[in-house]
Backbone bond lengths (Angstrom), bond angles and torsions (degrees), N, CA, C in turn:
res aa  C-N    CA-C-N  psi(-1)  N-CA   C-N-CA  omega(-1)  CA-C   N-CA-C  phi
1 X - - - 1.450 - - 1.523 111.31 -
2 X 1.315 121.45 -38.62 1.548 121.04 -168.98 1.811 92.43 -84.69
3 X 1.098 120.14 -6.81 1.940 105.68 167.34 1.019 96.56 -87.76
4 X 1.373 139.36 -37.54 1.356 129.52 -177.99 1.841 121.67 -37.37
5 X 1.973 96.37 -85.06 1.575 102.24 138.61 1.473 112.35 -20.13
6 X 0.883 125.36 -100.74 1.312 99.84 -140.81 1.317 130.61 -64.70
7 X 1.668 106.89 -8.40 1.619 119.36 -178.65 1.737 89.84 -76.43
8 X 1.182 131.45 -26.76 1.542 137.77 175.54 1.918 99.61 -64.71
9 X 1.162 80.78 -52.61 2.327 72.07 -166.49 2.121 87.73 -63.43
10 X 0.945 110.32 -41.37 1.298 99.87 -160.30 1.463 135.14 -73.16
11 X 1.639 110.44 -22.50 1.393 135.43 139.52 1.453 99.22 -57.69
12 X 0.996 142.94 -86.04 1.764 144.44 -167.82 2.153 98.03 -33.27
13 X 1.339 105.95 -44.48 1.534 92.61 178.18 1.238 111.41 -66.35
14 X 1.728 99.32 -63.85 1.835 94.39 175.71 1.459 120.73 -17.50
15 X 1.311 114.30 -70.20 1.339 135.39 -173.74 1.103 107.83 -24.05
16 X 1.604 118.49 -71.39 1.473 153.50 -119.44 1.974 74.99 -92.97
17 X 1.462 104.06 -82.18 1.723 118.45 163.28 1.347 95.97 6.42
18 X 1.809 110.37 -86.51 1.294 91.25 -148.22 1.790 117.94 -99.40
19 X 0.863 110.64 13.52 1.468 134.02 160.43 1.767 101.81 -53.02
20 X 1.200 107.35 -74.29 1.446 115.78 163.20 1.008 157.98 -18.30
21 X 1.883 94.43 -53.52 1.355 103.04 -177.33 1.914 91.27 -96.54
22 X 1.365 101.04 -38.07 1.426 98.45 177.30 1.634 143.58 18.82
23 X 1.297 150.00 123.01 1.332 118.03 -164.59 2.070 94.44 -100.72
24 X 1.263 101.20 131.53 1.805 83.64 168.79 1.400 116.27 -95.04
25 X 1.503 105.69 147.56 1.664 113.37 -167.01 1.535 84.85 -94.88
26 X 1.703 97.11 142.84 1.452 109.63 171.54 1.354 111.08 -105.98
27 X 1.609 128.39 173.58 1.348 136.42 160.59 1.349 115.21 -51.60
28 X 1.440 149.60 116.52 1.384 148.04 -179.26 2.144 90.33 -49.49
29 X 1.949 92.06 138.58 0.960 111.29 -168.19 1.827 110.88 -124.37
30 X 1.303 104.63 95.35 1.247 112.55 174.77 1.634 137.25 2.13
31 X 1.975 100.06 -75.58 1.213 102.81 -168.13 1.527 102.56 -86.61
32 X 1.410 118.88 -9.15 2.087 117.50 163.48 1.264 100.47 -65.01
33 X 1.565 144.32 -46.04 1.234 129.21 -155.05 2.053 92.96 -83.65
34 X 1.704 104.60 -47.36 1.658 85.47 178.00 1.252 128.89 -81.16
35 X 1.550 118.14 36.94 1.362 118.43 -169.55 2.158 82.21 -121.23
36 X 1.068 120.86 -37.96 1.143 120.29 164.45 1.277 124.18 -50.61
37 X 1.185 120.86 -42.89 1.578 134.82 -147.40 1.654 79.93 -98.63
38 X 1.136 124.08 -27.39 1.739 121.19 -161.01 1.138 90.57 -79.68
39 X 1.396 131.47 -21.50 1.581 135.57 -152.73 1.637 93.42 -87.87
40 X 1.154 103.15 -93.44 1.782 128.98 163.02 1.598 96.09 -4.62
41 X 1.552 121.46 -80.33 1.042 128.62 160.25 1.518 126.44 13.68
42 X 2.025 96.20 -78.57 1.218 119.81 -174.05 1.567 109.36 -73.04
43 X 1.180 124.74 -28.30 1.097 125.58 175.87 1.173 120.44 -81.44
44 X 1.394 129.65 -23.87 1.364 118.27 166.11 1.617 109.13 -56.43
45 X 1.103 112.59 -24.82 1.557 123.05 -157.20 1.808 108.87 -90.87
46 X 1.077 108.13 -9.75 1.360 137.41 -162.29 1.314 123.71 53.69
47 X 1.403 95.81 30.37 2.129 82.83 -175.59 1.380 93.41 -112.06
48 X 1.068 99.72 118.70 1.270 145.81 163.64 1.720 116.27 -46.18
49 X 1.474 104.64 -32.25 1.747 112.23 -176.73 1.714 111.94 -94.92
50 X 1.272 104.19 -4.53 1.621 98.58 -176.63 1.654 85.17 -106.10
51 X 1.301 118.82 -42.17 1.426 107.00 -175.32 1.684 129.05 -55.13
52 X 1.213 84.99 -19.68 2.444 112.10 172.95 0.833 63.69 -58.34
53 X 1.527 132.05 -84.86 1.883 125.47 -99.92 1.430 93.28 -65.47
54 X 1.706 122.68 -19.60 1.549 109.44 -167.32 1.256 126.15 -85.03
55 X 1.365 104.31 -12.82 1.528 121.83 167.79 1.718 110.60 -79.17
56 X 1.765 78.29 156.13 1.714 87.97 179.69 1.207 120.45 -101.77
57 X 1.745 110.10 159.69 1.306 103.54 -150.51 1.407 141.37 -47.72
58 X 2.130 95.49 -24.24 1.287 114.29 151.05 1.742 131.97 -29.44
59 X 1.036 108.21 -64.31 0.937 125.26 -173.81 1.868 127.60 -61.31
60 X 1.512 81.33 -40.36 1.574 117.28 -176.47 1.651 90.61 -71.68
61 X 1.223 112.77 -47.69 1.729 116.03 168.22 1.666 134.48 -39.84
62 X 1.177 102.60 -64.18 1.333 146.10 154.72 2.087 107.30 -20.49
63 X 1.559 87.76 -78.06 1.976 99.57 170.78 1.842 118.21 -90.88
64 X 1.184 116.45 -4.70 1.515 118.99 179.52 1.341 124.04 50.74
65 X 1.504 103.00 -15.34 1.822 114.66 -175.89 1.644 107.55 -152.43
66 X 1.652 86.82 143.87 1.947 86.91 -167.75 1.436 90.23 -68.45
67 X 1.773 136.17 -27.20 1.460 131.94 144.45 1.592 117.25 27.81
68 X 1.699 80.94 -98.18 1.077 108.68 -170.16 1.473 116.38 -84.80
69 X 1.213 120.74 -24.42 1.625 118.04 153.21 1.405 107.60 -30.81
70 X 1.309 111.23 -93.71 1.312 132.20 -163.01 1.688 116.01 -42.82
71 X 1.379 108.17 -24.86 1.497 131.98 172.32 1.659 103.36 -58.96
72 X 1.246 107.20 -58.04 1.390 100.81 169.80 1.232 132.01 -95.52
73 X 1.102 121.84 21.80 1.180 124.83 165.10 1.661 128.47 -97.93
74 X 1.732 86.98 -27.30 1.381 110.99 158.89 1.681 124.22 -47.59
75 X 1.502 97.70 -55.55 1.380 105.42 -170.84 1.629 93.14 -98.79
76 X 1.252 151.05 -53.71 1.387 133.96 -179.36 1.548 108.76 -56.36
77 X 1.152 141.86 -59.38 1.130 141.11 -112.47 1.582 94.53 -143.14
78 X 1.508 138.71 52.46 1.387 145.08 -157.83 1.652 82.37 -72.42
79 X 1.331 114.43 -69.06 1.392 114.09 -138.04 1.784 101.11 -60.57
80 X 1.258 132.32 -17.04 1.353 144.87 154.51 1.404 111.58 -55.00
81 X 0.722 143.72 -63.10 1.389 152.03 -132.56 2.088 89.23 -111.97
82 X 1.128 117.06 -22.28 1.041 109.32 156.01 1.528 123.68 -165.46
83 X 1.286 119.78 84.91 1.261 143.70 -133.85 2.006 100.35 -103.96
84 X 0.748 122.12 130.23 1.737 128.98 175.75 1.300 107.75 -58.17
85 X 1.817 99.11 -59.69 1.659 113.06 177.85 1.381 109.70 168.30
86 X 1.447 81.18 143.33 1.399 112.13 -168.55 1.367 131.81 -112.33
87 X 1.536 117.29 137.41 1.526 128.87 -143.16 1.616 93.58 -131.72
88 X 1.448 111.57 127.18 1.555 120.50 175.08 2.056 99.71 -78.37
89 X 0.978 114.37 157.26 1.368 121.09 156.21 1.225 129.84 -137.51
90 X 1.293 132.86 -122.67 1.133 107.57 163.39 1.167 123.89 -113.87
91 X 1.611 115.03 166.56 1.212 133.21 -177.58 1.983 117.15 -87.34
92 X 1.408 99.62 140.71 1.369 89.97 -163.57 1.568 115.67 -124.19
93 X 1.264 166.74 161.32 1.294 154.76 111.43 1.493 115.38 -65.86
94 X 1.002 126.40 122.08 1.107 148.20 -175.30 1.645 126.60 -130.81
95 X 1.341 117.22 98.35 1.557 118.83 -152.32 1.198 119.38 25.92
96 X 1.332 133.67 66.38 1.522 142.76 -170.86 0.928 103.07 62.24
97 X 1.371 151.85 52.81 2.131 138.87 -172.34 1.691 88.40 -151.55
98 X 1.388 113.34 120.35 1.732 106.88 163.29 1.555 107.78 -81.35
99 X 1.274 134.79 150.84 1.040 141.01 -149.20 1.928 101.69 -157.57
100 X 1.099 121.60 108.25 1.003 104.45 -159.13 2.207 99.17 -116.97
101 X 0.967 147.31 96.78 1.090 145.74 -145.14 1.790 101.25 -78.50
102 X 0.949 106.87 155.54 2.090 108.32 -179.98 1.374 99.22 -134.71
103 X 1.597 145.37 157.77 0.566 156.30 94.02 1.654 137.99 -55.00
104 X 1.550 110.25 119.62 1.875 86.77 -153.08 2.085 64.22 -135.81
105 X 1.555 85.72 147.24 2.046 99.74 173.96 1.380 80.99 -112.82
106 X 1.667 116.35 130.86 1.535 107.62 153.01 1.194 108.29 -60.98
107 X 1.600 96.82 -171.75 1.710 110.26 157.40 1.279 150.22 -90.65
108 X 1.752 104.28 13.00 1.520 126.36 137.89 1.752 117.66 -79.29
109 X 1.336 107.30 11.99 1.245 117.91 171.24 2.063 118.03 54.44
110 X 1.705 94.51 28.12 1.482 101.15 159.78 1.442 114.64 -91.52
111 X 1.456 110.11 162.77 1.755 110.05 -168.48 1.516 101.21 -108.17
112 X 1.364 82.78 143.93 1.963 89.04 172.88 1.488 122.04 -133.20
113 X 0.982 139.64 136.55 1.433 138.86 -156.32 1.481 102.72 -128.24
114 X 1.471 121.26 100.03 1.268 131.77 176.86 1.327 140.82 -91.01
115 X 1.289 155.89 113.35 1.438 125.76 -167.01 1.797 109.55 -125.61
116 X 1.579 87.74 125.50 1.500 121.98 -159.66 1.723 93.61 -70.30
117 X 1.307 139.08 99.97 1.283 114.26 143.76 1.820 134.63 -55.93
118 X 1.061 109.59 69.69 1.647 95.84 168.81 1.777 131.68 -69.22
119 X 1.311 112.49 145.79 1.573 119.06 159.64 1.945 115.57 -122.01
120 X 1.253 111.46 172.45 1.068 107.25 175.94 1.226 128.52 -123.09
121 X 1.214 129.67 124.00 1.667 133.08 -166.46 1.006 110.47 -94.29
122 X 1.268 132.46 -163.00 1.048 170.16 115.24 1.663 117.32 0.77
123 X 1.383 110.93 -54.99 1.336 143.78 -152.89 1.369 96.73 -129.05
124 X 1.316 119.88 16.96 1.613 120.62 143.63 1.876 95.06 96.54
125 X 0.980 112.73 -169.87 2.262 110.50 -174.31 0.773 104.32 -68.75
126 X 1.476 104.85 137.14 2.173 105.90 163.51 1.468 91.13 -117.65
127 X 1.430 90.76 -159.22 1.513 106.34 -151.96 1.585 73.56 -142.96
128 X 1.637 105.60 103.09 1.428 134.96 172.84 1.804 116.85 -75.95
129 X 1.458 107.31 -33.86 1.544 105.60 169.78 1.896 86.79 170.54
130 X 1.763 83.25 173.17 1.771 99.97 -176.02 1.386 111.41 -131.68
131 X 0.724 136.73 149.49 1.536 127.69 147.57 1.619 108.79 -149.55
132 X 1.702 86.54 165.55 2.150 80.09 -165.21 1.668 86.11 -105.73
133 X 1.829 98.19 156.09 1.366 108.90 -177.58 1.289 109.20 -87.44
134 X 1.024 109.87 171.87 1.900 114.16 156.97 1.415 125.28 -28.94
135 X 0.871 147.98 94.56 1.757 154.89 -177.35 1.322 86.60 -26.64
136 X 1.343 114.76 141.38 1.586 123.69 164.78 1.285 123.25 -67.28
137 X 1.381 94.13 150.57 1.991 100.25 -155.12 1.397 124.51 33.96
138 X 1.672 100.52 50.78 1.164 105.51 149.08 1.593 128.01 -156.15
139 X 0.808 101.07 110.53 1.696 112.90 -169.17 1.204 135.29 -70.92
140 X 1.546 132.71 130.75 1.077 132.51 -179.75 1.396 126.00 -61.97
């Protein structure tokens, strides 16, 4: 009887666990996807100063010049800065952080799966930070 219990409390933690940490998917959110697309946008175009404006102030902190933004975005972040096409997915909450994931194919037509941290200001969503995920179907 007491394995019983406790295989009961211990499924009930599991549970509880991952309930918790869980990420919740939100409704796709308009002005995050056109505050992205404004970005992408600007960068096809190469200006570099409308593409700042989409970042947050953090960030904007961080490089001091759309310069040097765009400098690294150039060399980190190719498939952004010049992207084939680009696919919204979903939107996420993630311990209080919206997180909004992209799928972008360059134009050697490899896939990349990105996830957008956004927040919201003042001056409407920025684009809080990026990083690219694991290449699809393929695991760490």
């Amino acid at each position: 009887m007491r394995f019983g219990r406790f295989f009961l409390v211990l499924l009930a933690s599991v549970l509880w666990f991952s309930a918790a940490s869980a990420e919740d998917a939100l409704p796709p959110e308009a002005g995050i996807e056109a505050t992205i697309t404004a970005q992408i946008d600007a960068f096809l175009e190469d200006d570099f100063a409308e593409a700042f404006s989409h970042a947050s102030p953090n960030i904007q902190g961080m490089f001091g010049s759309s310069d040097r933004f765009g400098q690294m975005v150039r060399n980190g972040y190719p498939m952004v800065w010049r992207p084939g096409d680009v696919q919204y997915l979903e939107l996420r909450d993630v311990s209080g952080a919206l997180w909004q994931k992209v799928m972008i194919r360059d134009r050697q037509g490899k896939v990349h799966v990105l996830d957008y941290q956004m927040i919201q200001t003042s001056e409407g969503w920025k684009i809080n930070g990026v990083q690219i995920l694991a290449e699809p179907g393929v695991s760490a």
